[in-house]
C-alpha positions as CSV (number, residue, x, y, z in Angstrom):
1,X,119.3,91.0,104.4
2,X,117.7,89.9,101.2
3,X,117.1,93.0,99.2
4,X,115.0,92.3,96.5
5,X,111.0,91.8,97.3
6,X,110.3,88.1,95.4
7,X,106.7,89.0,96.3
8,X,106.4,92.2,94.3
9,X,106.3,90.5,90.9
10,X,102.4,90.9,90.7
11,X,101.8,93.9,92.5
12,X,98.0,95.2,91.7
13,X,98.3,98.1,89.1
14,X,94.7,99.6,90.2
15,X,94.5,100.4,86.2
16,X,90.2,101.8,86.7
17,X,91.0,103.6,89.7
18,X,94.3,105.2,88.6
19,X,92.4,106.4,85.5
20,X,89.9,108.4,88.3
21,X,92.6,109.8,89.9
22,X,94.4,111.1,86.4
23,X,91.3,112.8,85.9
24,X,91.5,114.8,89.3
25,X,94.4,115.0,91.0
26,X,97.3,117.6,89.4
27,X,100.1,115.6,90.6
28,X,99.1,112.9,88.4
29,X,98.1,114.5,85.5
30,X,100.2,117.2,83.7
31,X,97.2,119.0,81.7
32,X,95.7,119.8,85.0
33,X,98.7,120.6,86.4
34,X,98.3,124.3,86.2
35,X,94.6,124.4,86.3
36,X,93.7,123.0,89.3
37,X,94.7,123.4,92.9
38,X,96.0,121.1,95.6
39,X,96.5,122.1,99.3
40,X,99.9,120.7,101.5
41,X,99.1,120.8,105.2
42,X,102.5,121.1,107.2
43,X,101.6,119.0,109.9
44,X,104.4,115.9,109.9
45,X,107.8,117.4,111.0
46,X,109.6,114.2,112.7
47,X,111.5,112.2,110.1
48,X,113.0,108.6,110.6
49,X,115.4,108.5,107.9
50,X,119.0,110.9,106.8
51,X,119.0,112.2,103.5
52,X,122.2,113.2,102.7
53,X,120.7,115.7,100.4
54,X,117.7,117.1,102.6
55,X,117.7,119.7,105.2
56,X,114.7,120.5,106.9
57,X,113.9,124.1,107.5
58,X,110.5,126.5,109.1
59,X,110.8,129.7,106.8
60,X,108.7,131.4,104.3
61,X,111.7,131.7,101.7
62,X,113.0,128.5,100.0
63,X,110.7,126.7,97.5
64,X,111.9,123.1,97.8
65,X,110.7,120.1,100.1
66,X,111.6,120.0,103.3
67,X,110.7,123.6,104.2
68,X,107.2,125.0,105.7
69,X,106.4,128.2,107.2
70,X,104.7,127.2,110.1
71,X,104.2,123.4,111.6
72,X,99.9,122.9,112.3
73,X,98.6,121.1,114.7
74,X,95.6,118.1,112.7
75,X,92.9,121.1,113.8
76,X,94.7,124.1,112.4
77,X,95.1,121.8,109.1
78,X,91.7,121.2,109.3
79,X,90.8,125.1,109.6
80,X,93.6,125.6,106.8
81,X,92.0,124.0,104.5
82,X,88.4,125.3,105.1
83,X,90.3,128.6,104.3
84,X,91.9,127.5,101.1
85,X,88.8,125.5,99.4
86,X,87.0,128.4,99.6
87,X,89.5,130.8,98.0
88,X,89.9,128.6,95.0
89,X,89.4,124.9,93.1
90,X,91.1,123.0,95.8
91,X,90.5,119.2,94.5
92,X,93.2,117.4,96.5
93,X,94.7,117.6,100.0
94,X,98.0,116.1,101.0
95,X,100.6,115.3,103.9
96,X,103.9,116.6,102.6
97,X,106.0,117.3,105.7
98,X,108.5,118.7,106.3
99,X,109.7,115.5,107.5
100,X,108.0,112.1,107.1
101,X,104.4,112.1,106.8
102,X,103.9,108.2,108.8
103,X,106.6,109.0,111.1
104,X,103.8,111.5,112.9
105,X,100.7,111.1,114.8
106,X,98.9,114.2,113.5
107,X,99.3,113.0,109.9
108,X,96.6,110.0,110.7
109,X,94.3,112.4,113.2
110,X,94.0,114.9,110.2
111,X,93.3,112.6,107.9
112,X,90.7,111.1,109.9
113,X,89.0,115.0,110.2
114,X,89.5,115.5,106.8
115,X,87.3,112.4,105.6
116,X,84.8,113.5,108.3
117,X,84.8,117.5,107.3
118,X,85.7,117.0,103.6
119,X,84.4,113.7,102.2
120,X,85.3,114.6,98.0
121,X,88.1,115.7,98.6
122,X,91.4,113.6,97.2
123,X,93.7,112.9,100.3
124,X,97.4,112.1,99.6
125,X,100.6,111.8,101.3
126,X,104.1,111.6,100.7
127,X,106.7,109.1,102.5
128,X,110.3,107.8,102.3
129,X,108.0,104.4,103.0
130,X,110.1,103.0,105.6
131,X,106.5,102.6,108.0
132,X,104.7,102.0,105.0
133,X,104.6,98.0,105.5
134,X,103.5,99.2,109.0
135,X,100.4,101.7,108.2
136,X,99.1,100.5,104.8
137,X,96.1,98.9,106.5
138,X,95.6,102.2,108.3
139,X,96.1,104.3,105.4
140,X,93.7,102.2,103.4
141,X,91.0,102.6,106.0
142,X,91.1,106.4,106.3
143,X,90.3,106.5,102.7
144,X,93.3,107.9,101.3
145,X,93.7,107.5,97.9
146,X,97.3,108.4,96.7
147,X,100.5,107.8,98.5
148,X,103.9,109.2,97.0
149,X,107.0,106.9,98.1
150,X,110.3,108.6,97.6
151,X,113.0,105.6,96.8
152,X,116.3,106.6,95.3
153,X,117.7,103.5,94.9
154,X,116.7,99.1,94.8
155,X,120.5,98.0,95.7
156,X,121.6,99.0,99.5
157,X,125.2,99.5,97.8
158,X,123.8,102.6,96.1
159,X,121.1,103.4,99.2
160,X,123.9,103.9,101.7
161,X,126.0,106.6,100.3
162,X,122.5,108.4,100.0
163,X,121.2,108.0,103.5
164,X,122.9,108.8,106.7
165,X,120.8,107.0,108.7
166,X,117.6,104.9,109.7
167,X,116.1,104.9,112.8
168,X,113.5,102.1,112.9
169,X,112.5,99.8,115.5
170,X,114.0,102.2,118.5
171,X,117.5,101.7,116.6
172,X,119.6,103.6,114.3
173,X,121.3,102.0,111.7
174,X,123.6,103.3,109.3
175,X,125.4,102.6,106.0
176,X,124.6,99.3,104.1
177,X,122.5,98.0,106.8
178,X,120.4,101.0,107.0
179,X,120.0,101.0,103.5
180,X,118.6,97.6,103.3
181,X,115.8,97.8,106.4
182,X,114.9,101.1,104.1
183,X,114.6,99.7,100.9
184,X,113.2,96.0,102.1
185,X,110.2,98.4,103.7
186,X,109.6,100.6,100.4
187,X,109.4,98.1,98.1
188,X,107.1,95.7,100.5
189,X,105.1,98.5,101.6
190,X,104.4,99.4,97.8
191,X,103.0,96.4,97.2
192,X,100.7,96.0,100.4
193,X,99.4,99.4,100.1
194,X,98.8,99.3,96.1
195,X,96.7,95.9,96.9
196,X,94.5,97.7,99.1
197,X,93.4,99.8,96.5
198,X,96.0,103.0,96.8
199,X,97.7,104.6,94.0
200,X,101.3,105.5,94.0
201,X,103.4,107.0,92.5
202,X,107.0,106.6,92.9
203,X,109.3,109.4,93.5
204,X,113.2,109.6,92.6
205,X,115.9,111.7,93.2
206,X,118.7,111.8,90.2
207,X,122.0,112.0,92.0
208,X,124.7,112.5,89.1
209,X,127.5,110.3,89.6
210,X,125.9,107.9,92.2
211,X,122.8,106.6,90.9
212,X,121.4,108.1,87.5
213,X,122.4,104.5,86.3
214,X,120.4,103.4,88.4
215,X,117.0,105.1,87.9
216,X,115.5,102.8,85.1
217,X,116.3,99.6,87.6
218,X,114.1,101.3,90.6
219,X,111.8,102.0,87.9
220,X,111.2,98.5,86.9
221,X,111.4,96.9,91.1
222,X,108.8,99.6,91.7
223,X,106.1,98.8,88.8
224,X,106.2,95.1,89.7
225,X,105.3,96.1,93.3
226,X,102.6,97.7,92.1
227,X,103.3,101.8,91.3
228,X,101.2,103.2,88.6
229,X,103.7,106.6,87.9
230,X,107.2,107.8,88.5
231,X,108.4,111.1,89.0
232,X,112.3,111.7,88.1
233,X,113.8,114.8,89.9
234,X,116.8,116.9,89.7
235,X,118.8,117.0,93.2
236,X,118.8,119.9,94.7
237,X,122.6,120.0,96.2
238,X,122.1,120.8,99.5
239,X,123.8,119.3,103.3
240,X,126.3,116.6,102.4
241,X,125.1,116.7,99.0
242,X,126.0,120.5,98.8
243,X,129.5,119.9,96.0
244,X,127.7,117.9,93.9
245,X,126.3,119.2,90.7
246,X,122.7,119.0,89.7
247,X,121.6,117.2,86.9
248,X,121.4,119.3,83.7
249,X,118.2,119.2,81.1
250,X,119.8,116.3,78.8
251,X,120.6,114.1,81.8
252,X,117.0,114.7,83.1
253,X,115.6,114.1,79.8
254,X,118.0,110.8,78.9
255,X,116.8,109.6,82.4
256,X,113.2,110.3,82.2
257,X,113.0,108.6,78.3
258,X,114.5,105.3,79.7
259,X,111.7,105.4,83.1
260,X,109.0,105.9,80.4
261,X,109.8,102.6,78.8
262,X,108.5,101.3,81.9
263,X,106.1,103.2,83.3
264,X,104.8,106.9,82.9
265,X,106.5,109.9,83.9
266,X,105.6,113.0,85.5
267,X,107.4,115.9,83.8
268,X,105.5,119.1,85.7
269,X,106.5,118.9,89.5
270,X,107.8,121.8,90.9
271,X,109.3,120.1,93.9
272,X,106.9,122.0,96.4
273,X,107.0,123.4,99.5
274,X,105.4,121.2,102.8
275,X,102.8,124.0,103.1
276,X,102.4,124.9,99.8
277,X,98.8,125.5,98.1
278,X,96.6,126.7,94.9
279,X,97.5,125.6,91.2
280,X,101.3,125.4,90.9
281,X,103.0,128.6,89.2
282,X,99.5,130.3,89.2
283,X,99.0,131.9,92.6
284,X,101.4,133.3,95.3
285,X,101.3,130.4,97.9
286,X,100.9,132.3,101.6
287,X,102.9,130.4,103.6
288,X,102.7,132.4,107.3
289,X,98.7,131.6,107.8
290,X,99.1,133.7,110.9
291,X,99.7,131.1,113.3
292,X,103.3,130.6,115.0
293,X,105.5,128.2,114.0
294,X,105.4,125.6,117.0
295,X,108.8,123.4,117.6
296,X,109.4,121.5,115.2
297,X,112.1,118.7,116.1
């Protein structure tokens, strides 16, 4: 399998409507960053893909992705974030997890709700992308207006010591073969969903020793497909991932000046929670919301 998208040389940059967005959302603009607030509604537990780095978790005590303190139902997400826009200046609501935000049902019902209940308000999402070529259409028609795709690597050599598995199609496919279905779909579905009018902005992992070399080369297959921002972040070493050793400040920095050559680069991510809320570093984020956790896998 071929993969390199030839179609993503003129991906749509959505220069006008990515300048809105800077203006607004915190995720995309690092001076409002810490003044103002953005809501994560943990309602997407299911994931399709094996990051050998991720583990999934429901508790109230780790502060990474992948982790929530309860799973919500699309209504309880709705009443959530009643709750938190009128404790404080909520601007953006998202789909974050803990698993894959298009690989669940509930992700496309609340968003639905939310345009209904909350018209101004900024909906986002975040996805590894392998659905993305399947939902852009969708995504685009609910009105949501930012979509972060997670891809930590362009060559499938790199991709499959990273992920453990895809399941796609009512299959599972694993090493090089996975890798390739995964990063075909990212890279197409970047460019479909950036020509219907959504920003995104690219997510990577730096993973020292297997593809910090390689960061500046997804940076540059990404912004022909279309992405407008790229976020570089530090592995947490976690799961199979747990021996290797996280990127230091210099690495991060070396990394981050090369990806700005090509496109701009978020430097204020916290690598948030699935439920987390408020303005980042500024308020304790509550994540029990008195509900029980429901099962979650």
């Amino acid at each position: 399998m071929e993969n390199k998208n030839k179609g993503c040389a003129n991906g749509n940059q959505n220069g006008s409507k990515f300048a809105h967005i800077t203006k607004v959302h915190p995720c995309f603009n690092e001076k409002l960053h810490d003044k103002v607030g953005r809501a994560h509604v943990p309602i997407a537990p299911k994931c399709n893909i094996g990051c050998n780095f991720c583990i999934r978790s429901i508790n109230t005590d780790e502060n990474r992705p992948g982790v929530a303190g309860v799973v919500l139902d699309a209504d309880g997400a709705i009443e959530h974030v009643k709750e938190v826009t009128a404790d404080g200046p909520i601007t953006v609501v998202g789909v974050a997890g803990p698993g894959d935000s298009l690989a669940n049902e509930a992700t496309f019902e609340f968003f639905e709700k939310l345009g209904k209940e909350n018209p101004d308000l900024i909906k986002c999402m975040s996805t590894n992308g392998l659905l993305l070529p399947k939902y852009a259409e969708k995504l685009a028609e609910l009105g949501v207006n930012t979509v972060t795709v997670t891809v930590n690597a362009v060559d499938p050599e790199i991709g499959k010591d990273i992920y453990a598995f895809v399941h796609y199609d009512g299959k599972v496919y694993k090493g090089k073969e996975g890798a390739e279905i995964l990063l075909k779909n990212q890279l197409e579905g970047i460019k479909k969903v950036t020509d219907l009018g959504v920003i995104v902005k690219v997510n990577s992992v730096l993973i020292p020793g297997l593809n910090d070399k390689h960061i500046v080369e997804i940076a540059k297959k990404v912004k022909e497909c279309g992405a407008s921002l790229m976020n570089v972040l530090p592995l947490i070493p976690l799961n199979k991932m747990a021996d290797y050793e996280k990127p230091d400040c210099m690495m991060m920095e070396t990394v981050r000046g090369e990806v700005e050559e090509i496109l701009p680069v978020f430097r204020a991510c916290t690598q948030c929670r699935a439920d987390a809320y408020g303005i980042p570093g500024k308020k304790h984020e509550d994540h029990h919301l008195g509900i029980t956790p429901q099962s979650h896998y």
